[in-house]
N, C-alpha and C positions, 0 to 999 in steps of 0.2 A: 253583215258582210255580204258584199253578193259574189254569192259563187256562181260557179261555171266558168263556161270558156267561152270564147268567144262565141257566143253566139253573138232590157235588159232583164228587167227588174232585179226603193228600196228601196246596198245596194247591195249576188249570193255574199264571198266575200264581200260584200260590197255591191252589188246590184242590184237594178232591177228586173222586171216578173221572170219567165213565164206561164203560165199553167202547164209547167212538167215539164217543159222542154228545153233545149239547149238554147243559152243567149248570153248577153254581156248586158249591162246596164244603168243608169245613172240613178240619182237619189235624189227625187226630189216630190216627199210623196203629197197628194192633193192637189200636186199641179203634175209629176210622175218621177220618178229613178226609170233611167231607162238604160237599155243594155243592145248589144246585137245577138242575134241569131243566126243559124243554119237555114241552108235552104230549103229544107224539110217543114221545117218548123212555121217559114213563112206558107211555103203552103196550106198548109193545117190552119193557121189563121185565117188566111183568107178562106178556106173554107168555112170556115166560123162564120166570116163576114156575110157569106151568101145564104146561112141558116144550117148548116149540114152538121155542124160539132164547136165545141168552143175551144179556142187556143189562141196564140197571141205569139207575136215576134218583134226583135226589135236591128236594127243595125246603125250606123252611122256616119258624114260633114262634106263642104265645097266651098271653094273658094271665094266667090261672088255670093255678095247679099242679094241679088237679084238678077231676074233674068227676063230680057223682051220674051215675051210670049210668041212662039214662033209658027210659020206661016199654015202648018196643017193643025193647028191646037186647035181645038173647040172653043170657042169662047163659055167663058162664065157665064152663069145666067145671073139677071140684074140684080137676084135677091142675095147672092152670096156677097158675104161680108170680105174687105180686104184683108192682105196678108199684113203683119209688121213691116216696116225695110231695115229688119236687123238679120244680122248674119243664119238664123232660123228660119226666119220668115223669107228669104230670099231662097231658102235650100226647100222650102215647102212649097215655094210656089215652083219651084222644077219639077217635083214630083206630079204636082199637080198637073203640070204640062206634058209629062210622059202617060197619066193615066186620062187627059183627055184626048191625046193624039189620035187624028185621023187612019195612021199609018202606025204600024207593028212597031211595040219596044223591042230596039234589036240592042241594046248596050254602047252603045256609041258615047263617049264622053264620061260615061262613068266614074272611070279613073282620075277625071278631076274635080268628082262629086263626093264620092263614096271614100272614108280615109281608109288607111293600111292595115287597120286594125280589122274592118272591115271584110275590105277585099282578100285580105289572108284566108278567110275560112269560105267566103261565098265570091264568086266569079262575078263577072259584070253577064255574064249568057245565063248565070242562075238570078242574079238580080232584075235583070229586062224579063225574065220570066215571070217573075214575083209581080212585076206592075205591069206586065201583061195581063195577067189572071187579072187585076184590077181595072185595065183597060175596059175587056171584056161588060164590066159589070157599069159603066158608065154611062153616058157624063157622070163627072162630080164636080160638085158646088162645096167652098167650106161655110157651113151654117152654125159653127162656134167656134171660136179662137182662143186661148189659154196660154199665152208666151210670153216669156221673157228674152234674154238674147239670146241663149243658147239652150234655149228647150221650150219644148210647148208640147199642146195636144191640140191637133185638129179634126176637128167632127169635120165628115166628109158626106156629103148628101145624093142620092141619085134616086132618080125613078124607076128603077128596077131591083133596090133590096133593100135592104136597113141601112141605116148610118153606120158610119165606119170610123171610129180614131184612129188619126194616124200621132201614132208617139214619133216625135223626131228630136235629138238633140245633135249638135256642133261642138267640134274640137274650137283650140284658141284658134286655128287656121280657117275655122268656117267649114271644115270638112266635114260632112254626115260619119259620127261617128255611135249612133245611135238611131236606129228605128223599129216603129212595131205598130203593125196594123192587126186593130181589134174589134171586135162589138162596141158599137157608141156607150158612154156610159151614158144610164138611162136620167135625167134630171132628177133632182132633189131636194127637199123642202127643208131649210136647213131648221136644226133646232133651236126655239126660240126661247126657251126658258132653261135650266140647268134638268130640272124634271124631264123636259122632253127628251135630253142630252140623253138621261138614265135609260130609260126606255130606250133611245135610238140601239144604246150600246148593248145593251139586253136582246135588240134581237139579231145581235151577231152571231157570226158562229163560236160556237162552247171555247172557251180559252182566252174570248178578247178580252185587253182588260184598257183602262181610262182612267188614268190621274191628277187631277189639277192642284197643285201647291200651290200657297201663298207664303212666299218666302219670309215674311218680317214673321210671321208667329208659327211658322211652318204648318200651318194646319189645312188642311186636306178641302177643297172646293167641292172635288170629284172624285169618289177611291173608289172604284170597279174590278175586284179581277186583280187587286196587287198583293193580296199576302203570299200569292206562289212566284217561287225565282220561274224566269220564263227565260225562253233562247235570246239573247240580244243582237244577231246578226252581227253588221259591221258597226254596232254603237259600242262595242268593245274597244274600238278603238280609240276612246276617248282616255283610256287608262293607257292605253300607250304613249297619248301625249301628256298626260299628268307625270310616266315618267320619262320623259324626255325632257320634260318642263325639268324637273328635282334632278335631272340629271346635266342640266344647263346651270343649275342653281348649285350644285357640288363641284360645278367646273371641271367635273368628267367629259363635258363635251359643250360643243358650242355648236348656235346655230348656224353657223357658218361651215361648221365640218363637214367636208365632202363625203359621201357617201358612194361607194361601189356598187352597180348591180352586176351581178354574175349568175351562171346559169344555178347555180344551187340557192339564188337566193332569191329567182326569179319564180312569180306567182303566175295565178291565172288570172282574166277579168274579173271584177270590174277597175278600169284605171287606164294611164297609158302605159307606165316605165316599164311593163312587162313587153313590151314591142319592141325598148331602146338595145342594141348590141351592148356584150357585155364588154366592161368595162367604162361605157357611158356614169358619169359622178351627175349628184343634185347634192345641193346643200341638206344638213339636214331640216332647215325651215323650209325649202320647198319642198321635201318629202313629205313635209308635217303638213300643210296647205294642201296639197295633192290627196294626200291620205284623209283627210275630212271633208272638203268641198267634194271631188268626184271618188269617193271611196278608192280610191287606188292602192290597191294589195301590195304590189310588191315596195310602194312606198312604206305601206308598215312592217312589212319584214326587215324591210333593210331598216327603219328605225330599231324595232326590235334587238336585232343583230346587234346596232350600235349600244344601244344599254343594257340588252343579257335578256334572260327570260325570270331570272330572280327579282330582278328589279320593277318588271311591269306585275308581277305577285305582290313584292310590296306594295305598290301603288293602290290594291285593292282594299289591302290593310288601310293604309294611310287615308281614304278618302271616303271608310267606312264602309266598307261593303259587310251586306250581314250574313255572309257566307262564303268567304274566300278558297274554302276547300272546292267548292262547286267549280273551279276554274282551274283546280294544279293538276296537270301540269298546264299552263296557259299556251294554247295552240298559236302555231303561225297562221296565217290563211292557207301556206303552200300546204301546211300540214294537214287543218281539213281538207283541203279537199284530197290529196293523198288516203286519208283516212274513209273520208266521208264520200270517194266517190271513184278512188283509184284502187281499191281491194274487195277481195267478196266478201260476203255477207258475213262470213263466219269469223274474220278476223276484226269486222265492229261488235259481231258479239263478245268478244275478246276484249275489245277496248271497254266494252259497257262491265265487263267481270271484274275489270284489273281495279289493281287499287295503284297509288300514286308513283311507287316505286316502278311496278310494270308497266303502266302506262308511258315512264319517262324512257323506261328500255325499244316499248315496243315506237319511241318519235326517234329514238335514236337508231333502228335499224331502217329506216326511211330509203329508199333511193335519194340521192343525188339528183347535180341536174336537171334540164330542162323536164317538167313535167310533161307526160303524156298520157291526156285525160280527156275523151271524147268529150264535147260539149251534149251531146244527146246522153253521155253517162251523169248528167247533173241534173236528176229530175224526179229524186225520192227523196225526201224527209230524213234526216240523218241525227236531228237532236234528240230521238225518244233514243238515240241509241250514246248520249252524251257528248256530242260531237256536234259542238260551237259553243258560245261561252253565254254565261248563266246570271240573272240578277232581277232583284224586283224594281217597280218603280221606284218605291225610296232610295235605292242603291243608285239609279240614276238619277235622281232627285241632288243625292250626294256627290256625287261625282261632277256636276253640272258646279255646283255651288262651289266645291273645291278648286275648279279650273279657275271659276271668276277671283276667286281670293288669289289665286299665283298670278294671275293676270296682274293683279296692283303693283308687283313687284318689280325689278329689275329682269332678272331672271324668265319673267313669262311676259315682257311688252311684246311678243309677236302673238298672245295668244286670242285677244277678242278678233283682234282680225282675221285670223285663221278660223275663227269658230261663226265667225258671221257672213262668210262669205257668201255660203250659199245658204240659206236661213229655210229652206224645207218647203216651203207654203207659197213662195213667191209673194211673202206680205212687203207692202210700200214700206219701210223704216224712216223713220222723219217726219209720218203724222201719229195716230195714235199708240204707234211702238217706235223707241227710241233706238233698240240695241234689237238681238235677237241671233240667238247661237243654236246650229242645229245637227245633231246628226241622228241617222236612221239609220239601217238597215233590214236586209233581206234575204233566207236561200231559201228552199224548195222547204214549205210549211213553216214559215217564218216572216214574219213581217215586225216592224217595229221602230220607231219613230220617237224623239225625245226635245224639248225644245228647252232654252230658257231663254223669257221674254224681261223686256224693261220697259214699262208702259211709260206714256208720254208726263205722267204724274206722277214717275219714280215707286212705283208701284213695282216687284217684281214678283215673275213666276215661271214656275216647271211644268212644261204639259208632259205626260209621257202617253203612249198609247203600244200595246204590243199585242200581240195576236201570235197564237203556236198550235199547230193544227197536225193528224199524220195525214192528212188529203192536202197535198197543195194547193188545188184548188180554191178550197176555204178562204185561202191570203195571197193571191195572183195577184191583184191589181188594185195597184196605188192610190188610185185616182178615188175608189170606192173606198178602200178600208180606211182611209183617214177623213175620214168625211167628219167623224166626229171630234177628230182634233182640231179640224177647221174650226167647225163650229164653237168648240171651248174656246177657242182664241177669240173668235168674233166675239162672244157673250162675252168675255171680260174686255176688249175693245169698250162695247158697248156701255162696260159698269164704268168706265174710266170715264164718259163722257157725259153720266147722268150727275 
């Protein structure tokens, strides 16, 4: 899930990073989940950038995929590589034109760059500031590119400090609804044998763990690190579509049934429908879309809402999970973070004491209403204190495997679609993987990532990879901790073509 408010990183409920600081975020880890940030927070980054401390931010979209380079910009130097002309790559190359300009970022145009999700928590005079502070430290040249339409990472180049990524992702409008300028990730030699894999992941920090399934005999590639249930972030929500799916299947609800947001049932980032006035309806198949491709919270509450909290408990039952206590009572998103980041410290000790009965008293005396919950208060570790939802790799190994089976049916035709939308890795589908369903998640010491692939040889598999840390730090950024899920995919790419 990446939590937090708007500031991404993933994705908290649902976002992605940032090392400790307030943001919003997308999920798309290896290529990144990204989220927005405070105007604090980008400071602290770019501080990072220039050598002083490490931190990260993110915000977000505009309308125009490109834009003429305008009369006081710097030009590029010959060596920097082009941008995409997708609706990214044309929001990257503004940026790029604000932090080579001759003349002060003063904010001008912002507001048809920057979306509402955005601008609601950071001003366009704190944002001209942020790529001020960048101006400062320039030119930049982009000297790696990493996009698809609506998300990339761009390495930023200059003769006066280190490389710089800038995470940028776009709304469907092309609005920057995601950014974050960080330390470049540093290059990488990927693993070239399953051996090296082991090694890679061995010297991550204590708690990551790496599993590769082979689905026809179900036996284990890769098992690093799974016999412990570990936090799943926003991959929880895979069980909420499993019961949405059985609850389309009992003709309790259809996907066409509109759904309400209102202010008690309204989340924080990561997502949009936490933006829309209340009253605003989505079907429940675009809640389900919403809620898997850009992790969006308050799409899974309101799912939630529609089938009960009993029902998505069953779902753990039914699709095998080896420890279904581990998750009752099953939280909403608004509830963690209520829990995990709207009380002190004494009443999650309280939630870590209670046993199921009290715990369900103590979700039921919750505030109502619009949440109000600092995004700077989203920036400590909340699962050593049992607070976000729990399972091992086999258990998402399972869950994966059971979506695909309701998929065949009548009842789940909208599910491969929904699960493939945004496939995690930005892998091509249509050469050496055929399908490819993915969801992750992230909050502050949490990271975690889950795939199921269908190779071009009818071969199929489960990657999962999770990482659970009490130093955030540890599991900030995307880009790095799945390095070696990349690489598991690539080596079996690779066994599918020998």
């Amino acid at each position: 899930m990446q939590a937090g408010h708007r500031r991404p990183r993933p994705d908290r409920t649902g976002r992605a990073p940032r090392r400790g600081r307030p943001r919003t975020r997308w999920e798309r880890p290896g290529g990144p989940e990204l989220a927005a940030s405070l105007a604090a927070a980008l400071m602290l980054a770019l501080a990072a950038c220039s050598g002083t401390s490490q931190s990260g931010v993110e915000a977000g979209p505009t309308g125009a995929a490109g834009t003429a380079a305008s009369a006081d910009t710097a030009p590029p130097a010959s060596s920097a590589l082009p941008l995409p002309g997708t609706p990214v790559g044309g929001q990257a190359q503004w940026i790029l034109q604000q932090v080579n300009a001759q003349t002060t970022v003063d904010g001008d145009g912002f507001d048809a760059r920057f979306a509402p999700v955005i601008l609601q928590e950071l001003s366009a005079e704190q944002l001209a500031e942020v790529l001020e502070q960048m101006r400062t430290q320039g030119p930049w040249t982009p000297t790696k590119v990493d996009a698809a339409a609506a998300q990339g990472i761009f390495t930023l180049s200059s003769s006066t400090g280190q490389p710089v990524d800038l995470q940028l992702s776009v709304d469907e409008a092309g609005m920057i609804n995601g950014i974050f300028f960080g330390p470049a990730t540093p290059d990488r030699v990927p693993a070239a044998s399953w051996k090296e894999l082991e090694a890679e992941v061995a010297a991550m920090p204590e708690g990551t763990g790496l599993s590769v399934f082979r689905v026809a005999d179900g036996a284990a590639v890769v098992d690093i690190g799974s016999e412990a249930a570990k936090p799943l972030g926003s991959i929880f929500k895979l069980y909420v579509l499993t019961a949405v799916t059985d609850a389309v299947a009992a003709d309790t609800l259809a996907w066409d049934t509109p759904l309400t947001v209102t202010d008690d049932l309204r989340s924080l980032p990561s997502g949009e429908l936490q933006d829309v006035p209340a009253g605003s309806t989505v079907t429940v198949r675009e809640a389900a879309l919403k809620m898997i491709s850009i992790s969006d919270n308050t799409a899974t509450d309101l799912l939630m809402d529609a089938v009960g909290r009993d029902a998505v408990e069953q779902a753990l039952h039914d699709t095998g999970h080896s420890d279904p206590a581990l998750n009752q009572p099953f939280l909403t998103t608004r509830e963690l973070f209520s829990l995990g980041w709207g009380v002190e410290e004494a009443v999650r000790e309280q939630w870590l004491e209670a046993d199921g009965d009290a715990r369900r008293a103590m979700l039921a005396g919750l505030p109502k209403g619009v949440l109000d919950i600092p995004a700077e208060s989203v920036d400590t570790a909340v699962w050593t204190h049992g607070l976000d939802w729990f399972g091992t790799a086999d258990d998402l190994m399972r869950v994966h495997l059971a979506l695909q089976e309701r998929a065949a049916t009548e009842a789940g035709a909208p599910l491969r679609a929904i699960l493939g939308t945004n496939n995690g890795l930005g892998l091509e589908v249509g050469g050496d993987w055929k399908y490819v369903a993915f969801k992750g998640g992230s909050a502050p010491g949490v990271m975690a990532g889950s795939w199921y692939l269908e190779r071009s040889d009818g071969e199929r598999f489960v990657v999962v990879q999770q990482g659970a840390s009490r130093s955030p730090e540890d599991v900030a950024n995307p880009a790095v901790f799945f390095g070696p899920a990349q690489d598991a995919v690539a080596l079996l790419a690779a066994e599918g073509n020998q």
